[in-house]
N, CA and C atoms as an extended XYZ file, in Angstrom:
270
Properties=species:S:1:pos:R:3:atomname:S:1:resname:S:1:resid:I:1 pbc="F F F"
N       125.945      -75.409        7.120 N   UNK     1
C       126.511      -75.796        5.859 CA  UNK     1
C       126.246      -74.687        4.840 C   UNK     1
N       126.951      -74.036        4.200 N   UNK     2
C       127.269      -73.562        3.227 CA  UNK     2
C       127.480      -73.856        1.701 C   UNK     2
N       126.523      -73.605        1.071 N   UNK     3
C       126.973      -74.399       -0.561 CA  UNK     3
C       127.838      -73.647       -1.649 C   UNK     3
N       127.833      -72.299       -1.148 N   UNK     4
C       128.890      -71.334       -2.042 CA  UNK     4
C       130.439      -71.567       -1.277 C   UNK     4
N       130.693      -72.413       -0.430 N   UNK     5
C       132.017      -72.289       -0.129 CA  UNK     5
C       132.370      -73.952        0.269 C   UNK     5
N       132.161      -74.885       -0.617 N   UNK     6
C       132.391      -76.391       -0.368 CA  UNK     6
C       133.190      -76.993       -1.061 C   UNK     6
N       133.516      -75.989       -2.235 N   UNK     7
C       134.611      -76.612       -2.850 CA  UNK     7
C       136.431      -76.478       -2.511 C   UNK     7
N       136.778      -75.979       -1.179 N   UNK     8
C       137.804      -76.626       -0.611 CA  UNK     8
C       138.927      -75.760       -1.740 C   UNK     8
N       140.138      -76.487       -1.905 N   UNK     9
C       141.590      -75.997       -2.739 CA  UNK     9
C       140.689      -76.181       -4.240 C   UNK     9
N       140.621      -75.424       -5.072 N   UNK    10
C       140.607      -75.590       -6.366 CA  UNK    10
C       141.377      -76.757       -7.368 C   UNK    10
N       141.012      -76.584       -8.419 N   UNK    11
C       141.965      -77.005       -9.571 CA  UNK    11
C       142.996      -76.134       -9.535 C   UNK    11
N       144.373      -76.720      -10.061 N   UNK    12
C       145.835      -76.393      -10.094 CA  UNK    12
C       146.099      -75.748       -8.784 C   UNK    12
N       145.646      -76.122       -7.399 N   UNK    13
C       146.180      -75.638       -6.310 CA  UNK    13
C       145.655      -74.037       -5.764 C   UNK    13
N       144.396      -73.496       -6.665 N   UNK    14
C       143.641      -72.286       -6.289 CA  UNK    14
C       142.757      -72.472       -5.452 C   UNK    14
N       143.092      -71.905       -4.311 N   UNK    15
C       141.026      -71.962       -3.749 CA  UNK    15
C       139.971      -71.381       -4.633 C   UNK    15
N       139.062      -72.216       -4.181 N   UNK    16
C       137.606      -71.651       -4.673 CA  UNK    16
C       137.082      -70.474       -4.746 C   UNK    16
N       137.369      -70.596       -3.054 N   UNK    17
C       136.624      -68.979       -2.195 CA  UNK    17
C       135.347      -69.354       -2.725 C   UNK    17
N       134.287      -68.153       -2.467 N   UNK    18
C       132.913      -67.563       -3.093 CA  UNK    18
C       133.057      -68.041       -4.017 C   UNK    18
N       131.745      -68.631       -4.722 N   UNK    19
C       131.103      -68.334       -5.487 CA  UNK    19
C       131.144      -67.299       -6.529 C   UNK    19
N       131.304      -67.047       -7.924 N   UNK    20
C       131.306      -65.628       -8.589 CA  UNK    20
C       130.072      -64.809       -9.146 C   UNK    20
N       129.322      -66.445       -9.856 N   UNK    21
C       128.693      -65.888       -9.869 CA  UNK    21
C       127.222      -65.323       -9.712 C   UNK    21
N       126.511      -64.854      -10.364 N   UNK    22
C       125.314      -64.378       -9.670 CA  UNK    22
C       124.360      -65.676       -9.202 C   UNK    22
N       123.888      -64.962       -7.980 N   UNK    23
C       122.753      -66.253       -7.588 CA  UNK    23
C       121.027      -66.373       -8.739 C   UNK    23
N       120.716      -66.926       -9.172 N   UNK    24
C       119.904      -66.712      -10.402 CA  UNK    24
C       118.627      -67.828      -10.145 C   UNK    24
N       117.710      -67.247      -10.362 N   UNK    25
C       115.851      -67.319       -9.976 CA  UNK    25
C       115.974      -69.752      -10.201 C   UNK    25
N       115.592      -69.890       -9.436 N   UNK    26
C       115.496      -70.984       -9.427 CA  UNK    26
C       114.331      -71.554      -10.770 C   UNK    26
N       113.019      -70.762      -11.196 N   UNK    27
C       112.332      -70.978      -12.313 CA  UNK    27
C       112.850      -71.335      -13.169 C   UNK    27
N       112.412      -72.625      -13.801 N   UNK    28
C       113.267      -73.151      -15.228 CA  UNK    28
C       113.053      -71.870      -16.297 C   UNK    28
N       114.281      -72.119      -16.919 N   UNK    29
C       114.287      -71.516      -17.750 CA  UNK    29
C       114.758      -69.940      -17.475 C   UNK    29
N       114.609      -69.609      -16.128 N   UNK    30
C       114.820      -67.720      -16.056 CA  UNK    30
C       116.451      -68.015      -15.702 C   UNK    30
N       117.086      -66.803      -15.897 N   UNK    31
C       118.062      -66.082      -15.488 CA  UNK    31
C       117.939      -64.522      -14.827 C   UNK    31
N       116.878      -64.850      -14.103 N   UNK    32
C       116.793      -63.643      -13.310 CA  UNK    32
C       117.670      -63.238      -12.174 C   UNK    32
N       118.119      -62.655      -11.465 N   UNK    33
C       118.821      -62.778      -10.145 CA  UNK    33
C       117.725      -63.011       -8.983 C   UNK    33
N       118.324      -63.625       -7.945 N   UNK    34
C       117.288      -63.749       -6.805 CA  UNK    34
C       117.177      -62.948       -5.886 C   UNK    34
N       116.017      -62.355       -5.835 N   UNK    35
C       115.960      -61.175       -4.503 CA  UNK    35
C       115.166      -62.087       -3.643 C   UNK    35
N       114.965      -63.535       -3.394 N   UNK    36
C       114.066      -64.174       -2.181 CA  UNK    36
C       114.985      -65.685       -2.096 C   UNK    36
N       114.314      -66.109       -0.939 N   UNK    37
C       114.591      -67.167       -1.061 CA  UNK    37
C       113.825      -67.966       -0.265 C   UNK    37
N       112.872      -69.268       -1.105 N   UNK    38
C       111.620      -70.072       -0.245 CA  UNK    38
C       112.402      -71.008        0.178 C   UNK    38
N       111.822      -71.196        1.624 N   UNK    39
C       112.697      -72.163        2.456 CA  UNK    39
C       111.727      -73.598        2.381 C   UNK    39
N       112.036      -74.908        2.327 N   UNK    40
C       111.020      -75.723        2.173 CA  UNK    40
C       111.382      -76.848        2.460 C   UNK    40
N       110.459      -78.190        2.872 N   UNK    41
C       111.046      -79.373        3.021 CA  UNK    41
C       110.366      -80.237        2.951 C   UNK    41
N       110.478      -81.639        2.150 N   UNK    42
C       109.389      -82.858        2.050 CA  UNK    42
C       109.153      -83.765        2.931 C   UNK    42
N       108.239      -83.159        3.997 N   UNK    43
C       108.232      -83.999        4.942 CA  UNK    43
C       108.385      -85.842        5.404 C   UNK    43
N       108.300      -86.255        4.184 N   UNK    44
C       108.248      -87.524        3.813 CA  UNK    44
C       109.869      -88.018        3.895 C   UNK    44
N       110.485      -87.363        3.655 N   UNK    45
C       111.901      -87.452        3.343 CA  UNK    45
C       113.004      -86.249        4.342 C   UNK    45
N       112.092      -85.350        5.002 N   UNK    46
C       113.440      -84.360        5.713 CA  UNK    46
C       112.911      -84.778        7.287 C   UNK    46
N       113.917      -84.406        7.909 N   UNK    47
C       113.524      -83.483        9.450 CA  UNK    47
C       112.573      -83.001        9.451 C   UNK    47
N       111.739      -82.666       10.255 N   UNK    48
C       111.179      -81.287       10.791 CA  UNK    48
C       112.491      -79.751       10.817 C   UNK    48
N       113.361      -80.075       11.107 N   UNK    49
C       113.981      -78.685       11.108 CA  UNK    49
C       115.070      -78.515        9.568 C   UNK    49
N       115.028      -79.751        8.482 N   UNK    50
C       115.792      -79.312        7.514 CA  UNK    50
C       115.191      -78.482        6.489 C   UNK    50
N       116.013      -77.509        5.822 N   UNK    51
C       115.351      -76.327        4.693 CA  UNK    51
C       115.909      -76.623        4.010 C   UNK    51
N       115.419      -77.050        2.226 N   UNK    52
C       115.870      -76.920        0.959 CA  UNK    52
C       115.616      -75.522        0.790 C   UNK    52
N       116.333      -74.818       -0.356 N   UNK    53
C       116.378      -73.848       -0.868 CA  UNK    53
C       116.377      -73.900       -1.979 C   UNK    53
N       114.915      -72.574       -2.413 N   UNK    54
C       114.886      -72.432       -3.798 CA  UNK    54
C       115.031      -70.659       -4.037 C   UNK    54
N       115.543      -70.048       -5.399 N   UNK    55
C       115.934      -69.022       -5.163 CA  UNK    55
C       114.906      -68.570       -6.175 C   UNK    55
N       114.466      -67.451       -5.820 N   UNK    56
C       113.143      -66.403       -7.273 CA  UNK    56
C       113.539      -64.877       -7.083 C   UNK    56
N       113.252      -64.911       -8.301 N   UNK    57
C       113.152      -63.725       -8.888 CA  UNK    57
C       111.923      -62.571       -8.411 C   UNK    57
N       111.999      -61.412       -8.492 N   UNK    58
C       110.566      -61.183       -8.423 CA  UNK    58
C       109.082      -61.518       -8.789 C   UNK    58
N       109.684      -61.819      -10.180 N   UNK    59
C       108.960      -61.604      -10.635 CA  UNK    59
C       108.270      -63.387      -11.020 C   UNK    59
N       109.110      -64.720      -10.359 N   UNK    60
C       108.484      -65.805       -9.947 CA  UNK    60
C       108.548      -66.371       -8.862 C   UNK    60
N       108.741      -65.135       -7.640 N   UNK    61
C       108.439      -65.645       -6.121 CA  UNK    61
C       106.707      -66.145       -5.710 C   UNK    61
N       105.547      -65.452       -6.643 N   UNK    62
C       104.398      -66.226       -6.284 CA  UNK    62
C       104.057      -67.006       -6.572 C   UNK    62
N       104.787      -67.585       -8.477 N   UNK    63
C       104.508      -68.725       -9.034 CA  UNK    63
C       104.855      -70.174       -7.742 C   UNK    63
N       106.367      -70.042       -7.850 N   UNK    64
C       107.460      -70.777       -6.962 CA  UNK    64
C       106.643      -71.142       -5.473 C   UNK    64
N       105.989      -70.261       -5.079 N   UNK    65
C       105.655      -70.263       -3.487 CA  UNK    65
C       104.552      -70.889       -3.663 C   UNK    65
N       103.392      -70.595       -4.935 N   UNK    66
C       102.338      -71.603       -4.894 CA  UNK    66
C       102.252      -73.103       -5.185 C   UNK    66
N       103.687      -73.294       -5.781 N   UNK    67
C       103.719      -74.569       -6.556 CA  UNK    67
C       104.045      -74.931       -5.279 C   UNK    67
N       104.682      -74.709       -3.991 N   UNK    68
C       105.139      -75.425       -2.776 CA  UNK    68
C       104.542      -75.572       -1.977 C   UNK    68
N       103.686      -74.693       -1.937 N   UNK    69
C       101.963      -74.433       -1.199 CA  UNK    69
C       101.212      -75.433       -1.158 C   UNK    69
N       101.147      -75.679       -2.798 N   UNK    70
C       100.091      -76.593       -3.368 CA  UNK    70
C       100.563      -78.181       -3.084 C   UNK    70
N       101.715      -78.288       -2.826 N   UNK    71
C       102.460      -79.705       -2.320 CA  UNK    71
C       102.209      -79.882       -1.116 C   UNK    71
N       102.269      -79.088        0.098 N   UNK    72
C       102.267      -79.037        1.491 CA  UNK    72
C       103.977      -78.923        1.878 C   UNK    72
N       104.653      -78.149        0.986 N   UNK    73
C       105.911      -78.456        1.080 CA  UNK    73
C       106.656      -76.742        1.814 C   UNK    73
N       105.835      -75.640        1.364 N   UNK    74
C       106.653      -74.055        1.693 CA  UNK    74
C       106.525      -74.024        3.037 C   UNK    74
N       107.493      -73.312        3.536 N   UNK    75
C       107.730      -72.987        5.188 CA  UNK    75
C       107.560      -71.739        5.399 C   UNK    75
N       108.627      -70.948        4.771 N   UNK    76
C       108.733      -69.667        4.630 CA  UNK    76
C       109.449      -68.874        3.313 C   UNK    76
N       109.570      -67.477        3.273 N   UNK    77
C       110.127      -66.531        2.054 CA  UNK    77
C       110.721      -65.699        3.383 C   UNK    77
N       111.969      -65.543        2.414 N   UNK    78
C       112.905      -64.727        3.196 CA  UNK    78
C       113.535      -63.766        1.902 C   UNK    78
N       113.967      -62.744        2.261 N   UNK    79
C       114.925      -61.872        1.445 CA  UNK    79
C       116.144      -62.487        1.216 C   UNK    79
N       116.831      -62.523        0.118 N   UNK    80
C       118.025      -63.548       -0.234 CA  UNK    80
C       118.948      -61.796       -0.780 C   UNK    80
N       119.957      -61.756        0.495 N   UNK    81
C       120.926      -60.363        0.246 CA  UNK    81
C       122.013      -60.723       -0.720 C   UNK    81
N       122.440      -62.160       -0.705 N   UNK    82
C       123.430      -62.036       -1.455 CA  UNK    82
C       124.865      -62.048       -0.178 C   UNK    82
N       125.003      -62.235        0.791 N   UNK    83
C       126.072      -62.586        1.968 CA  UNK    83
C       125.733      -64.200        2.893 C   UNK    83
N       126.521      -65.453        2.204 N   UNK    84
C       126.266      -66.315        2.787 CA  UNK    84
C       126.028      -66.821        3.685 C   UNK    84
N       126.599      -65.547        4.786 N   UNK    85
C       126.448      -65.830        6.373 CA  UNK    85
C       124.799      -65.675        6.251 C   UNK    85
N       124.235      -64.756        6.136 N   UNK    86
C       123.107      -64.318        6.107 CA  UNK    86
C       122.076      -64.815        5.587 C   UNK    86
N       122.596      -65.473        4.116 N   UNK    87
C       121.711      -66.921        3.427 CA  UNK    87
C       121.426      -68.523        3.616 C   UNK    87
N       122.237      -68.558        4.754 N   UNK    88
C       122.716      -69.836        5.085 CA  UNK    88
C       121.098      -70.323        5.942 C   UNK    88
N       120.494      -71.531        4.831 N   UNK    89
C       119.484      -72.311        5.306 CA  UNK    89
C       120.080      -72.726        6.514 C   UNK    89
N       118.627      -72.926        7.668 N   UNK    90
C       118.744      -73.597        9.155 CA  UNK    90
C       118.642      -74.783        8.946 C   UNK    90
């Protein structure tokens, strides 16, 4: 599943396509772009094999990763390129 490409035919008969624009730091409040992406899941409520996705910035990938840490909730950090094939949570 893909979340940059779910919206199907557009309004007035346009596709969607992509996404435009930038993917941006999941931290409230930032507008950073995301160079990571923590993969994570509440065990209480997912699979064993489902990943939420949260996206950070550099410069709040350790905040982000400890707050998920500290839940029992982070799996992993991955590099987030920016090509959906390639971003696409397992």
């Amino acid at each position: 599943m893909n979340i940059f490409n779910l919206g199907g035919a557009g309004l007035g008969g346009q596709d969607s396509g992509q996404a435009t624009a930038a993917a941006t730091c999941s931290r409230k409040g930032c507008r950073q772009d995301a160079g990571w992406q923590l993969l994570w899941n509440n065990p209480r409520i997912h699979t064993p094999e489902r990943r939420k996705v949260w996206l950070a910035c550099n410069e709040h990938r350790e905040w982000l990763e400890d707050y998920l840490q500290t839940r029992g909730l982070w799996k992993e950090t991955v590099p987030f390129t920016g090509d959906p094939a390639v971003n696409e949570a397992r």
